[in-house]
C-alpha positions as CSV (number, residue, x, y, z in Angstrom):
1,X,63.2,42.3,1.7
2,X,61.3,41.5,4.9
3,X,63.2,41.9,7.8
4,X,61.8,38.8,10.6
5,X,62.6,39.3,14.1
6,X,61.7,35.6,15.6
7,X,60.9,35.3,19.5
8,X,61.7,31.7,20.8
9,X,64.1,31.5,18.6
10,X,66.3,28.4,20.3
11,X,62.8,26.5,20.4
12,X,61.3,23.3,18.7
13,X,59.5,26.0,16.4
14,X,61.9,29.1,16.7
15,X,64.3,26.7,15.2
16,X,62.8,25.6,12.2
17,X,60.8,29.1,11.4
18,X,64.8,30.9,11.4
19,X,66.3,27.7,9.3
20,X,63.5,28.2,6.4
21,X,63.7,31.7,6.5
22,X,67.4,31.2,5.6
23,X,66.5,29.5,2.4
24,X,64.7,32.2,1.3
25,X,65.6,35.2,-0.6
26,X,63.0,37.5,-0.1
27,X,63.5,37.3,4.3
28,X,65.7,38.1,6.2
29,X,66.5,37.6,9.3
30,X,66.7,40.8,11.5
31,X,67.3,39.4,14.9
32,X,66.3,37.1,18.0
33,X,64.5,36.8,21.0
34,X,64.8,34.4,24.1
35,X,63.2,34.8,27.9
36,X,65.3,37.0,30.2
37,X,68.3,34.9,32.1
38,X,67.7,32.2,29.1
39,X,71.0,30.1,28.8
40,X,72.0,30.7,25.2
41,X,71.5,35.1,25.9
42,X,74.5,36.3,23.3
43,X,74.9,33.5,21.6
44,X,74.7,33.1,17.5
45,X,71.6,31.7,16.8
46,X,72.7,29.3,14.1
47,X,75.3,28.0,16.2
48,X,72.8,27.0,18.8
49,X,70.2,25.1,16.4
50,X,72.9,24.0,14.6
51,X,72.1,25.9,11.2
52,X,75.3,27.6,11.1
53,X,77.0,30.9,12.2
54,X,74.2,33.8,11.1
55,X,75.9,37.0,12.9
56,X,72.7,36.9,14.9
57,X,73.0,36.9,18.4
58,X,69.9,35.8,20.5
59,X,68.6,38.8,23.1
60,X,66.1,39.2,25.6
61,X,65.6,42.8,24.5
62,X,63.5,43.5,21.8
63,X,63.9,47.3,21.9
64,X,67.4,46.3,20.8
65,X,66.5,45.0,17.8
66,X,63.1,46.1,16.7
67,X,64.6,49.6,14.3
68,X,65.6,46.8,12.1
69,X,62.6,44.6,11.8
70,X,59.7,44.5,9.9
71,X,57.6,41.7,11.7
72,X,57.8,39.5,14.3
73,X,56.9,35.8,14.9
74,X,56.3,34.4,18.3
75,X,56.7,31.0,19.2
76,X,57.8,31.9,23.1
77,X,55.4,31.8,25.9
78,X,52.1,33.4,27.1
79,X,54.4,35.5,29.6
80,X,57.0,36.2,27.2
81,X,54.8,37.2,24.4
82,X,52.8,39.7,26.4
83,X,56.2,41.3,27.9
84,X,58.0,42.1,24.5
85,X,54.0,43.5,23.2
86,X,54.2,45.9,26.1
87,X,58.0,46.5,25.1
88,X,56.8,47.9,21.9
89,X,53.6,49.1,22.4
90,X,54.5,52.3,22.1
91,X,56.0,52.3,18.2
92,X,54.1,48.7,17.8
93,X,55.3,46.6,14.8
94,X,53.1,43.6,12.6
95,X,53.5,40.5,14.6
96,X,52.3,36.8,13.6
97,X,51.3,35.4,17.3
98,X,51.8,31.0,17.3
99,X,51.8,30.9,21.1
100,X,49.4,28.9,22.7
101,X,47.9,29.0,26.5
102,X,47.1,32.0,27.3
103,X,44.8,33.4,29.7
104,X,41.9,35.5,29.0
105,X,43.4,38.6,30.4
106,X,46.4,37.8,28.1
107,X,44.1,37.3,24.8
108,X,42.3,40.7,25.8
109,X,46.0,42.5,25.9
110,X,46.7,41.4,22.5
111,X,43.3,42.5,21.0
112,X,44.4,45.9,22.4
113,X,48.1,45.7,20.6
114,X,45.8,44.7,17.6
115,X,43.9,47.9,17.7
116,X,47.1,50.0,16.9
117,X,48.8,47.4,14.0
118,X,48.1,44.2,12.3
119,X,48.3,40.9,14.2
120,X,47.7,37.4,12.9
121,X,47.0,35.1,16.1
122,X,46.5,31.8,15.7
123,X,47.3,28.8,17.5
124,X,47.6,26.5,14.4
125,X,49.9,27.6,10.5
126,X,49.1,24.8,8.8
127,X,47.2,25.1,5.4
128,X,45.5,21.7,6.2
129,X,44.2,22.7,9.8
130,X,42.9,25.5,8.8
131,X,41.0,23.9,5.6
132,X,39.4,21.6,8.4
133,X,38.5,24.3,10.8
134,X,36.4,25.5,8.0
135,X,34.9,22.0,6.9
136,X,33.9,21.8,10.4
137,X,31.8,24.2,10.0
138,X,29.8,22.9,7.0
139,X,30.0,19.5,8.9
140,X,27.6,20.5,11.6
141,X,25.1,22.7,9.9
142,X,24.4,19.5,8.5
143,X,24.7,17.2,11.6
144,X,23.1,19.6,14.3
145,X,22.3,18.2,17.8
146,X,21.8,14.9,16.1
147,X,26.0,14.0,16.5
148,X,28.0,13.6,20.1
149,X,31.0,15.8,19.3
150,X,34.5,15.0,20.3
151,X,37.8,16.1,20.0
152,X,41.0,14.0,20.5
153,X,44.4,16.0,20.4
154,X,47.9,14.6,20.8
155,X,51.5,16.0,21.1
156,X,54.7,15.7,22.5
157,X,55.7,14.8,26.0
158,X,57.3,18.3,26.2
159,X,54.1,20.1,25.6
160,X,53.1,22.9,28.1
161,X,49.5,23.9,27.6
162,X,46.6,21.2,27.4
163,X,44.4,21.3,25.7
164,X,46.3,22.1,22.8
165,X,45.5,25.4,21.2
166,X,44.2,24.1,18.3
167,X,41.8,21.7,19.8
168,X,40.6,24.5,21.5
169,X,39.6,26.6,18.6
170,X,38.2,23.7,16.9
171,X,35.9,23.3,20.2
172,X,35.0,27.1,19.7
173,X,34.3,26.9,15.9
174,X,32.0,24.2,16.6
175,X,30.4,25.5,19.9
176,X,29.6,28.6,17.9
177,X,28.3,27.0,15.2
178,X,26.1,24.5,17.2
179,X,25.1,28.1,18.7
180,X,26.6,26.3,22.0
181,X,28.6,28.4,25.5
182,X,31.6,26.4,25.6
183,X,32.5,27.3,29.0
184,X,29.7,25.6,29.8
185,X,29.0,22.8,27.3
186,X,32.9,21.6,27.3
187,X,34.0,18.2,29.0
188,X,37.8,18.0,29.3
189,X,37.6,14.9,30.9
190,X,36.1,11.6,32.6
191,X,36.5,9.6,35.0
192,X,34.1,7.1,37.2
193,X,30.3,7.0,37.3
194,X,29.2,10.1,35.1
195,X,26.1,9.0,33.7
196,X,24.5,9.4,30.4
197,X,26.8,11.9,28.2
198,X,24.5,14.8,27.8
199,X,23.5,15.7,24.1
200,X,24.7,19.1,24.5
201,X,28.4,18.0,25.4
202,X,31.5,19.0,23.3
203,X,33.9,16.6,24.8
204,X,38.2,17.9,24.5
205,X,40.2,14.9,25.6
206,X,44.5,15.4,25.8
207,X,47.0,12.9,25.2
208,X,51.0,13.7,25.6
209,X,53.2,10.7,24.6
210,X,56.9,10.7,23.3
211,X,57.4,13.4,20.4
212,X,54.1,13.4,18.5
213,X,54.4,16.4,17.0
214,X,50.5,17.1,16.4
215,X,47.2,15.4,15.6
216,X,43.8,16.2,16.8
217,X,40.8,14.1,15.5
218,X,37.1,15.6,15.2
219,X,34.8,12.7,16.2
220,X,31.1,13.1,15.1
221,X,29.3,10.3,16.7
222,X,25.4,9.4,15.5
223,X,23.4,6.5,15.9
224,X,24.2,3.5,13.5
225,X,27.1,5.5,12.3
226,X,30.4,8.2,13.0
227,X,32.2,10.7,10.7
228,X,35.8,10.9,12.1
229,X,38.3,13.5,10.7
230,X,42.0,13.7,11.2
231,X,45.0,15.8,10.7
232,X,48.6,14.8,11.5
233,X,51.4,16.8,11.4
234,X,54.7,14.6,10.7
235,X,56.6,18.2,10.4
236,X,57.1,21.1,12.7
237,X,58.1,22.7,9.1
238,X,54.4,22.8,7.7
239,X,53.7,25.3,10.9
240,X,56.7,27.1,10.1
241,X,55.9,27.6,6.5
242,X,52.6,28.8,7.1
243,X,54.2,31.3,9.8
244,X,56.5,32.7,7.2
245,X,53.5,32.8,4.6
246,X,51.7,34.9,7.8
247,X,54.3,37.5,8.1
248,X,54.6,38.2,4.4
249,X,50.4,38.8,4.7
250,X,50.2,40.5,7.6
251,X,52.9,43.3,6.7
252,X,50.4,44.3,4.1
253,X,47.5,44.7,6.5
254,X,45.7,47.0,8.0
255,X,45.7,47.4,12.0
256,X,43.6,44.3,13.2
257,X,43.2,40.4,14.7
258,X,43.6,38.4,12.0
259,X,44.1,34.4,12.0
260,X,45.2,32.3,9.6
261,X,41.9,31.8,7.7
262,X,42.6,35.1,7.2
263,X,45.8,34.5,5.6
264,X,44.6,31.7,3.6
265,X,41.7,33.4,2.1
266,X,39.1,30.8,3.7
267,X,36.7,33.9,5.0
């Protein structure tokens, strides 16, 4: 039985990781995690996502509740993620990391917590993003310099970080393998007389509308012709899935970064 302490637990994603988990026999739920002065602190869980009573009551303390947990999965905040790392840093447990936005100062912290015990970090779970992160790959070995590359990403009104965390590792996986500096070859945006596009350009474009829950489109644009490839997400639950399918992995691990290609075997 693995015992799953879930951070963001009242959250679009919190939500749907704990009411999965409670289908499962093989997971349980050991306890939960919300910021500090958070409205639902000591409330059940279930009774606040509407999953039913669980005996769980939703803390802002993790050294409260980590003797009882094997692994935890974040969903919270840059800020909030990095606070309950340091809160266990010193007896650190497996964590599977699905925040996005973070600074690099924040990213560097959690390579450190990695050094000391396993950590899967990745801003996307879903089997299919993942299988297109690698296709990308094989996409532009082929295409080179020849292809305009762009990246379209769309989500929910509600969304904090942009771009998306996903569109940003697709922008890395293909600056690195276009042997490209990101920082310097990335185009988040345009507006007015900007001339010719340079051929060097990895363009990241954002929309936020209503409550898309996720799609980002890899554009490959050449003369006479355009390869365009597209995940959707019509499911927060295909995220949560693939989180759940992280923390059984990652318990087994060594001490290490790992993402979900990782997970998935795609390395």
């Amino acid at each position: 039985m693995l015992n799953i302490i879930v951070s963001g637990a009242s959250g679009r994603m919190g939500s749907r990781i704990i009411a999965l988990l409670r289908e499962r026999d093989d997971m349980k739920l050991a306890g939960v995690l919300e910021r500090s002065n958070h409205e639902y602190l000591g409330k059940d869980i279930g009774e606040v996502t509407g999953t039913g009573a669980t005996g769980v009551k939703i803390t802002d303390n993790i050294n409260e509740i980590a003797g009882s947990a094997d692994v935890v999965i974040d969903f919270s905040s840059p800020s909030a993620t990095i606070e309950y790392l340091k809160s266990i840093s010193g007896k650190p447990m497996p964590v599977v990391i699905g925040t996005t936005g973070f600074s690099k100062e924040e990213t560097e912290y959690i390579k450190l917590y990695a050094q000391n015990t396993p950590c899967v970090f990745a801003p996307n779970m879903s089997v299919g993003v993942n299988l297109l992160l690698k296709v990308l790959e094989d996409i532009v070995r082929i295409t080179g310099d020849d292809y305009d590359v762009e990246i379209i990403e769309a989500h929910h009104r509600l969304k904090k970080d942009a771009p998306s965390g996903t569109a940003m590792k697709m922008a890395q996986v293909l600056a690195r393998a276009l042997n490209r500096n990101l920082e310097e070859t990335a185009v988040y945006a345009r507006h007015g007389l900007i001339g010719e596009r340079s051929p060097k350009e990895i363009g990241i474009q954002t929309i936020r509308a209503g409550d898309i829950v996720g799609e980002h489109t890899v554009l490959f644009g050449g003369l006479g012709e355009r390869i365009e490839i597209t995940h959707k997400a019509s499911s927060r639950d295909t995220f949560a899935r693939g989180a759940l399918k992280a923390a059984q992995w990652v318990y087994k691990q060594t001490p290490g970064l790992y993402d979900m290609q990782d997970v998935l075997g795609l390395k």
